[in-house]
N, C-alpha and C positions, 0 to 999 in steps of 0.2 A: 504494500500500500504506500504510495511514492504520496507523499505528504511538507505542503509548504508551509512553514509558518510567517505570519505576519503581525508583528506588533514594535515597541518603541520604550517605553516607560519601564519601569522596575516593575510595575504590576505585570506586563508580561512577561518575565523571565519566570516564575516559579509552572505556569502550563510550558512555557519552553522546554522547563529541564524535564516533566515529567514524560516528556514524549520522547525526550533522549533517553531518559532512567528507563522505560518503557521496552525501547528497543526500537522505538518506529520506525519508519526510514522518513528521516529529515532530508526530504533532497536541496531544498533551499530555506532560507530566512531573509526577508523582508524586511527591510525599516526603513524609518527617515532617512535624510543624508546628514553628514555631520553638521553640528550649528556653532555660531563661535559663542562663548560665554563667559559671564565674569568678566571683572569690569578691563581687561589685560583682551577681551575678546579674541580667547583661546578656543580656536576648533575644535569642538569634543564630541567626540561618539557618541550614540545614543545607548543606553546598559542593554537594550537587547544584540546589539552589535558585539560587544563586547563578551555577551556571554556566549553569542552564536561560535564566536569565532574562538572562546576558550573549550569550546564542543568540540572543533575542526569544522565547524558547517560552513556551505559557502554563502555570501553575503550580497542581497541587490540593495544599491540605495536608490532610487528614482525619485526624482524631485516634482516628476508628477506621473503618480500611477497611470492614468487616464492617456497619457500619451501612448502612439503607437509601436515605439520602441518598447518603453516600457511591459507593454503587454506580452512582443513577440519575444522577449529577455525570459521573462514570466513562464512563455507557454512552451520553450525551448526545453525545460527542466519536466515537461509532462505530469505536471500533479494529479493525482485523483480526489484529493482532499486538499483543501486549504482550512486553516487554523491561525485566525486573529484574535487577537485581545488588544484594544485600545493602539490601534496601529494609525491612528489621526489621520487618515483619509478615506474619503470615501470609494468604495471600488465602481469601476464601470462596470456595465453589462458584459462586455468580454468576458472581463475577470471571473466575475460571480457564474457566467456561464460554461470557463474553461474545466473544471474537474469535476468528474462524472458522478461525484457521490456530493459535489456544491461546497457552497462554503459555510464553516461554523463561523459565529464567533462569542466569546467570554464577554459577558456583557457586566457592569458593577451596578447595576440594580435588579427592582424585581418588575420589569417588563409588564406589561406598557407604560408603568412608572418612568421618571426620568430615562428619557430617552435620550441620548447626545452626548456630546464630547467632556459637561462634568458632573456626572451622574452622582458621583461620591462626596463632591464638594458641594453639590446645594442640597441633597438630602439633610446632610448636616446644619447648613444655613437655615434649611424652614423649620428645623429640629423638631424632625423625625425621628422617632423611636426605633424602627428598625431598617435595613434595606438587607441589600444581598448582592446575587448573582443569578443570572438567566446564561443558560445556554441556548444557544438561537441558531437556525439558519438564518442566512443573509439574504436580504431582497434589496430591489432597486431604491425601497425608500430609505428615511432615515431609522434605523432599530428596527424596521417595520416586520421581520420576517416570524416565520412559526416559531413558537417556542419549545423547545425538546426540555429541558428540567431548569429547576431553578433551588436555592438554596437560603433561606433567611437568619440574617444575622441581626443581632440588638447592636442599639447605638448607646452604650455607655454615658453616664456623665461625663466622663474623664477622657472620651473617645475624640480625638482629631482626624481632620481627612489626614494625615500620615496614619493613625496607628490602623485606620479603619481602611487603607488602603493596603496595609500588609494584610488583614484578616481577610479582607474579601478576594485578594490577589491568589492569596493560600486556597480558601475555599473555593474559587474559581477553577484552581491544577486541580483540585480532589474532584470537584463536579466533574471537570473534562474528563478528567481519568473513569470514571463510572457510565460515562454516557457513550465513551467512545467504541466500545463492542457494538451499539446499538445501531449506532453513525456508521459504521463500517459493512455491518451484514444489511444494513435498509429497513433494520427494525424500528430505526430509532420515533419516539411521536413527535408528530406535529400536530401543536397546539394553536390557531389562531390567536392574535392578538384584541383585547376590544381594545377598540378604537376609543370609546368613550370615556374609557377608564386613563387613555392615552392624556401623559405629561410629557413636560419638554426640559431638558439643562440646558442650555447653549454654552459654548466657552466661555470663560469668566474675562468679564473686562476691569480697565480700570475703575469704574463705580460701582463694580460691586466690589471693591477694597476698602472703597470710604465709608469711613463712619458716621452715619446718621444720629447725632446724639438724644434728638425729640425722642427715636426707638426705646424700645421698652429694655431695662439689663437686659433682661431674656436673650429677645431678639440678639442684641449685639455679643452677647455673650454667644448665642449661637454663629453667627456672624465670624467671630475670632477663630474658634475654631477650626471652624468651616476652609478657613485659609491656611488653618497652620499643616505644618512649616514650610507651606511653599511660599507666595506672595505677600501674605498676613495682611491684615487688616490696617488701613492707616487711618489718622487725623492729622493735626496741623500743631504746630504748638512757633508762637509767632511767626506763623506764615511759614514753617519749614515742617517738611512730611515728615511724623512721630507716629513710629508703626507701633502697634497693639500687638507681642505674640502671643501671651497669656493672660488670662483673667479670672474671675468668677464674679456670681452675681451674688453682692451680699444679703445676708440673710441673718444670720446671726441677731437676737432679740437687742444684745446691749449695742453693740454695731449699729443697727439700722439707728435705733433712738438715738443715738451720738452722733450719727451722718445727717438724718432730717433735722436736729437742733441746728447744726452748724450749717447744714443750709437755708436755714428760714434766718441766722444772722446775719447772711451774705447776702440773703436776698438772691440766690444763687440758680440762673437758667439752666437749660440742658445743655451739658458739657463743662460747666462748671468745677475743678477742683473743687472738692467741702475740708479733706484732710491730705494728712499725709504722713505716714511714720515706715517702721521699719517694712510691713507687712506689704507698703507699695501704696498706691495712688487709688484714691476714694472721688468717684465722679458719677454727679447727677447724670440722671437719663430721667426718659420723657415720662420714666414710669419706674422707679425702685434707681439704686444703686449697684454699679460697679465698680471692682477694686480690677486696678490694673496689676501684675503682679512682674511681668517680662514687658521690656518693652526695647523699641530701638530709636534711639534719637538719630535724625540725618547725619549721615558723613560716618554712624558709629558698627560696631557690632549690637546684636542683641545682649540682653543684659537686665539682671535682676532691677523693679524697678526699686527695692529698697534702696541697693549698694548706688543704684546710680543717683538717687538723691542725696548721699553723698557730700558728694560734690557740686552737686546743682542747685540752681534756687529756681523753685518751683512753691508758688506763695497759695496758701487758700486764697480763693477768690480769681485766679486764674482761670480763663475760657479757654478750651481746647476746639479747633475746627473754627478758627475766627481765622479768614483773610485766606488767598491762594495758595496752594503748596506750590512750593518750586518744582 
């Protein structure tokens, strides 16, 4: 069974290995081209490149699948199965039409939920209690194809799209691994999708980084997460971008009555400093209190927000998200 895989991110590499662990015949691996990164704007692999190639497997990068070389590169290597996870382009009808048993792919939700390129990062932002993974054929639309199994995971308090993209990346290789017998002999089901039930991620832009302060803790507390540790979350702090990578929302009986007192002597809007001590930064919202705990001032690394007050003067009564980010 002459098998291509296609994917990019760290989330594909654990169904990558297990199809090597497996024994499959990987005849090719698929991914981006390399991107420059870091602010030195160093060429860098993408991790499924890297792992393809600590395999021996051989390597396409195409800068646009949908091109016609790209496809006859593709059909050169004779797949009968092709195998994506999060491989950031969309495939042509060629493609999806080139090998005889179709194309899977590892999808990080539970179908027809989030559908789209950041399935894991806004389940978290509308904080959702659980998601997962769908195993799917692939069709012309976007997620749009039958669905063969799927696998639900809890979203933690404590859960960020990093840790909840290792669990679902894992649970994705173990789904594939169980569904693949089924995939292979033409047993496998196909479940239609409703349509109705159908949501949408699209990729995350820069406003949905920014902090809305009028939002409830909740919300932005889900919101931070949601980013962390990729982009994270930012506000302003005199006009220069002050990213958010950790928080919580306080709750705490003596806490809250200590944060509302000192906001009603400040007179203090949303985004407001009320406090400040070892434990990190205390800031109204449109609805409860957050404590900021990690945060990254411009030009710095991340960094505790205790230690870095510090050295900083950071006064009650200071507005956060006042004036343009640079």
């Amino acid at each position: 069974m002459r098998i291509v895989f296609m994917g990019t991110p760290e989330f594909a590499i654990p169904s990558l290995k297990l199809l090597v662990e497996q024994g499959r015949d990987v005849v090719a691996v698929v991914t981006q081209p390399d991107r420059p990164k870091g602010r030195k704007k160093t060429l860098t692999p993408p991790p499924v490149k890297e792992a393809a190639l600590s395999f021996g497997l051989p390597v396409l990068q195409p800068e646009r699948m949908r091109s016609e070389e790209a496809v006859a590169e593709l059909a050169a290597y004779r797949p009968e199965l092709i195998v994506t996870a999060a491989y950031g382009q969309i495939l042509p009808k060629a493609v999806l039409e080139l090998p005889r048993l179709g194309c899977i792919n590892v999808h990080g939700s539970l179908l027809p939920k989030y559908r789209g390129g950041a399935p894991i990062q806004r389940s978290i932002i509308n904080g959702e209690a659980s998601t997962g993974v769908t195993i799917m054929y692939m069709a012309a639309g976007l997620d749009t194809g039958d669905m063969i199994a799927s696998v639900e995971l809890p979203i933690l308090e404590e859960d960020t799209s990093g840790t909840m993209f290792e669990k679902l990346s894992a649970a994705g290789a173990k789904l594939l691994g169980e569904t693949l017998p089924s995939i292979m002999d033409g047993t496998a089901a196909r479940v239609p999708q409703n349509e109705e039930e159908a949501t949408y991620a699209p990729n995350l832009s820069r406003e949905d980084e920014r902090m809305d302060w009028s939002k409830s803790a909740r919300a932005i507390f889900n919101q931070v997460r949601g980013l962390s540790p990729m982009a994270g979350a930012f506000t302003t702090l005199q006009g220069e971008v002050f990213k958010v990578r950790a928080c919580s929302v306080l709750s705490g009986e003596q806490e809250l009555k200590a944060a509302e007192k000192a906001a009603d002597q400040l007179q203090a809007g949303c985004g407001t400093v009320v406090a400040t001590g070892a434990a990190g930064i205390v800031v109204r919202t449109g609805d409860g209190f957050l404590l900021l705990r990690e945060i990254q001032p411009a030009g710095k690394r991340a960094m505790d927000a205790g230690e870095w007050l510090k050295g900083a003067r950071l006064e009650s009564g200071t507005s956060l998200g006042q004036g343009d980010a640079r």
